[in-house]
N, C-alpha and C positions, 0 to 999 in steps of 0.2 A: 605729374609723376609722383611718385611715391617711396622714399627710399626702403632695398630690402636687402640686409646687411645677416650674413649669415655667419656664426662662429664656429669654429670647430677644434678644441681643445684636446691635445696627447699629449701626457707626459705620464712620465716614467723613475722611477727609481730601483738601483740595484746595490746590494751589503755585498761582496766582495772578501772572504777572509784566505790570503795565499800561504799554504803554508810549508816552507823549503821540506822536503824527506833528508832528516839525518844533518839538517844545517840551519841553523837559527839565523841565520845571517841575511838570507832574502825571506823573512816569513815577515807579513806586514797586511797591512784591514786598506779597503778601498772602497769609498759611497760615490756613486756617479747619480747623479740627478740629469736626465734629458727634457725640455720642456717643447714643443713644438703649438702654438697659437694660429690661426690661418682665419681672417676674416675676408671674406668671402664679399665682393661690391657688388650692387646692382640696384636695380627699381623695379617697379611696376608701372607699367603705362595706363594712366585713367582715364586718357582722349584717343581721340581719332584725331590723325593730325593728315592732311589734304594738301598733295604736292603745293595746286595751286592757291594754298593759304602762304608760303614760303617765301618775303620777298626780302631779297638783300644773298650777296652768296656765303656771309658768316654763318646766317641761319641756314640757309640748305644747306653746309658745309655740315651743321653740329647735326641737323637732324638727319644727313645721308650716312655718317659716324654711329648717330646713336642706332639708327636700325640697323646694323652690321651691329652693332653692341648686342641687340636684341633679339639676334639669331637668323633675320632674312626668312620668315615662315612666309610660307604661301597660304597665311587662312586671312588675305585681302582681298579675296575673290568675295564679288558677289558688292560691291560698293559700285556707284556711277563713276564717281571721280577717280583718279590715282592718287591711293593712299602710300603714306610711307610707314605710319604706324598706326595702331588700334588699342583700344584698350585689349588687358589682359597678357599682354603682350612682355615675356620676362626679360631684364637686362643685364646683358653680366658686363662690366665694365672691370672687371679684374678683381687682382685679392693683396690682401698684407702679410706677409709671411714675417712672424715672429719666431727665432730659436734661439735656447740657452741649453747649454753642456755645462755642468760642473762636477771638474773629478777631483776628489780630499781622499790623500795616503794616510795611514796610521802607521807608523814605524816604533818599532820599541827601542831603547837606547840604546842595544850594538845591532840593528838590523838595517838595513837600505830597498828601495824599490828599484832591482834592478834594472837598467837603463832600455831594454828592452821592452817594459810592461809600464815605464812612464808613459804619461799622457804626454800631447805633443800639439803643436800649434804650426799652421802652414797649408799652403793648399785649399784647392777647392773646397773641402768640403770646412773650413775654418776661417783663415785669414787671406783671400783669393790674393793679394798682390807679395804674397810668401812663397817662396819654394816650401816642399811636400817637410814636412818635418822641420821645418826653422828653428824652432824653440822647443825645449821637454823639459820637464822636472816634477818633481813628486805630486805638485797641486795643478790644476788649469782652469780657467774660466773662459768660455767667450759667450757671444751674441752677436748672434744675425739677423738684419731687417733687410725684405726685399719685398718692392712691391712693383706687383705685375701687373701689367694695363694692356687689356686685349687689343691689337692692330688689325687682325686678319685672324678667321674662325677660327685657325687653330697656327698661328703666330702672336706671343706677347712679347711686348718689350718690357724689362726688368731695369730697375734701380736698387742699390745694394748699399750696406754699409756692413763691415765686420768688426769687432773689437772685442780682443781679450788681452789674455798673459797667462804664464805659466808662475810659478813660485815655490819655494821650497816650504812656504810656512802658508796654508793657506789664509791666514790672516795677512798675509804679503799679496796677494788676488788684487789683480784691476781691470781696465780696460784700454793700457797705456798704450797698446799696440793696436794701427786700424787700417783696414781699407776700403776706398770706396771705389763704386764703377759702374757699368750696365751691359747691356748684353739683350740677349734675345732666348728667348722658349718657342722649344717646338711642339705640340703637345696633341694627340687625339682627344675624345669625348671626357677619355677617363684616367688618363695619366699624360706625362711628359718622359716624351723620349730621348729629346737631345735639348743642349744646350752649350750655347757660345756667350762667353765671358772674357768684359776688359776691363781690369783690375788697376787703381794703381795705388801706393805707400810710400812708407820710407824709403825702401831700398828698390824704387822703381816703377815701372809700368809688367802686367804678365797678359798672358792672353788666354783663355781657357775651352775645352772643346770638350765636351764628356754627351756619353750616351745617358742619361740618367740626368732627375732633375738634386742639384746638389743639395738643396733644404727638405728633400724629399727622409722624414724621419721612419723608420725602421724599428722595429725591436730591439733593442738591447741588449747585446752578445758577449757572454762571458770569455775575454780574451786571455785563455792559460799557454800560447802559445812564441815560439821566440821571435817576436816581429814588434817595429815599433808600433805601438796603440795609437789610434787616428778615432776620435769619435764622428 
């Protein structure tokens, strides 16, 4: 086999300048950086591999796996023996999902980022063993690693780790706050449509259900509205 390892790189930056009508008080500058990395696993198969070449059941076990990796095609027809795999034959064994948010406030010396349009840490789509909103303040950092390893054609199971913080001074930025857990993906040819997550942290164990895959990165939408900011 052959390993074929595929990348796929989105990231994004947004300038941000809010400025109060008639009140200096909440006018204030905000840069958000979103990065999104997705490395893609698989091979290439360069044999023909012959049930009965298979002995031991570790070895049938990895090669009965790897052809369910490899998509189960019906183009074995036409061989004497029962094959389980062939050359040309593509494998996708899952992917590495890398994501980074970073939001930095600019405030002038009598202005503040009203508490509505801080960024904020918690919830699925950040720190999964947080309730929705835990943390906010003028700066936020996180990152999230999850990688997904196919079980069944369109079932993966997912491993996770999250870590950020929020800070008033963005030179106050870390990764002091984390969760880790796993979960399962439900997913068709071309997207993920649901997903169950168990999280757990400091302050506990959470369990998570959403229609929608959470590291699934989006556009970058200008929030001038009065609701807490969740990136």
């Amino acid at each position: 086999m052959k390993k074929n390892l595929l990348f796929t790189l989105n990231n994004g930056m947004e300038y941000h300048w809010y400025s109060a009508v008639g009140d200096s008080l909440y006018s204030f500058q905000q840069f958000i950086f979103a990065g999104s990395e997705i490395i893609q696993l698989g091979s290439n198969v360069r044999r023909v591999v012959y049930t009965h070449d298979l002995h031991g059941p570790a070895k049938k076990a990895f090669y009965h796996l790897l052809r369910r990796a490899c998509g189960e095609t019906d183009s074995l027809a036409g061989y004497k023996n029962p094959v389980l795999l062939k050359v040309t034959d593509q494998c996708d064994y899952g992917r590495l999902n890398l994501r980074t948010v970073i939001t930095a406030s600019k405030t002038g010396p009598d202005s503040v980022v009203p508490f509505y349009l801080q960024p904020s840490l918690g919830g699925v789509n950040t720190l999964r063993s947080y309730v929705d909103y835990r943390f906010h303040d003028d700066n936020m950092l996180v990152a999230n690693a999850e990688l997904r390893l196919a079980l069944m054609t369109h079932v993966d199971f997912a491993m996770f780790a999250d870590a950020g913080n929020v800070a008033a001074r963005a030179s106050g930025l870390d990764l002091a706050k984390r969760s880790y857990g796993g979960g399962f993906r439900f997913h068709t040819r071309r997207e993920t449509f649901a997903m169950i997550d168990v999280a757990t942290g400091d302050e506990g164990w959470k369990v998570h259900f959403r229609l929608k895959d959470p590291l699934s990165l989006g556009r970058i939408k200008k929030r001038a509205f009065l609701a807490p900011f969740v990136p």
